[in-house]
N, C-alpha and C positions, 0 to 999 in steps of 0.2 A: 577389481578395484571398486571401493563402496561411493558410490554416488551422496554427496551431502544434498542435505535440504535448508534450506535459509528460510525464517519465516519473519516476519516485522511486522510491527504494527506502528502504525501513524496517525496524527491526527494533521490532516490539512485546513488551513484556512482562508475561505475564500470570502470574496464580496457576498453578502447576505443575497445580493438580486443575482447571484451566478453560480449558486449552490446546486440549483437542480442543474444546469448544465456542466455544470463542472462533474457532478456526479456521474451526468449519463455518460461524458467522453471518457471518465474513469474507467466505467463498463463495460463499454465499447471496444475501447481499445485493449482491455482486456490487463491493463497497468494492477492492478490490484480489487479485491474482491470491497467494496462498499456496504462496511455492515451499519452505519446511521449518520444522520445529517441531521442540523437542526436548522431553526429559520436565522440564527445571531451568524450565520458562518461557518461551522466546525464540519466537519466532513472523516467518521471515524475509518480509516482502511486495514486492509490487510493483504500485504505483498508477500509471496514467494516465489522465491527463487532459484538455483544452483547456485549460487554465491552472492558475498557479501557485495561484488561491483553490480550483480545484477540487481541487487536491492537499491543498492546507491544510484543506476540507471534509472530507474523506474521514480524513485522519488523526487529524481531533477525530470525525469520528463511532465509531473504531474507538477511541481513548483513553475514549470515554462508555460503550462496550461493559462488562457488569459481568463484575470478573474480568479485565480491563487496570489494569496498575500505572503504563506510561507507554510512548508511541511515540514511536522517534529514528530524526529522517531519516538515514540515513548518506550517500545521493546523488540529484541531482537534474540531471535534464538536459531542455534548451527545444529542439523543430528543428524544424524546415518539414515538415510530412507531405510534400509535395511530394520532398523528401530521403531520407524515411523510405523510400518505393517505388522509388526508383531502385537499382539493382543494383550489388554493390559493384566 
């Protein structure tokens, strides 16, 4: 049986003065990889997963983060790790 991979990508937004914390418990906890932040709020991530609930998990646990105003998927993509390791 082929193992799927879920990967998404989000933009969360937090309070301007809760940006770097809100980044590092991102980290931390290991909810999704933090690839930029700026000082207005914006927090850009990238989740993966084994499925699409475990994307949906992760997005409400960092929307319950205090100091997030709201997390939007901007994209989401499903493929065969099998696919993932193959060479382009």
């Amino acid at each position: 049986m082929t193992r799927e991979v879920h990967i998404a990508s989000c933009v969360v937004y937090a309070r301007p003065e809760a940006v770097d914390r809100v980044s590092r418990v991102i980290h931390e906890a290991r909810l999704a990889e933090v690839h930029a932040a700026d000082h207005r709020g914006r927090i850009v991530i990238v989740l993966e997963g084994a499925s699409d609930a475990s994307i949906v998990d992760a997005m409400e646990a960092i929307r319950l983060l205090s100091g997030v105003l709201a997390v939007h998927l901007v994209y989401q993509h499903c493929e065969e790790e099998e696919a993932l390791q193959e060479a382009p």
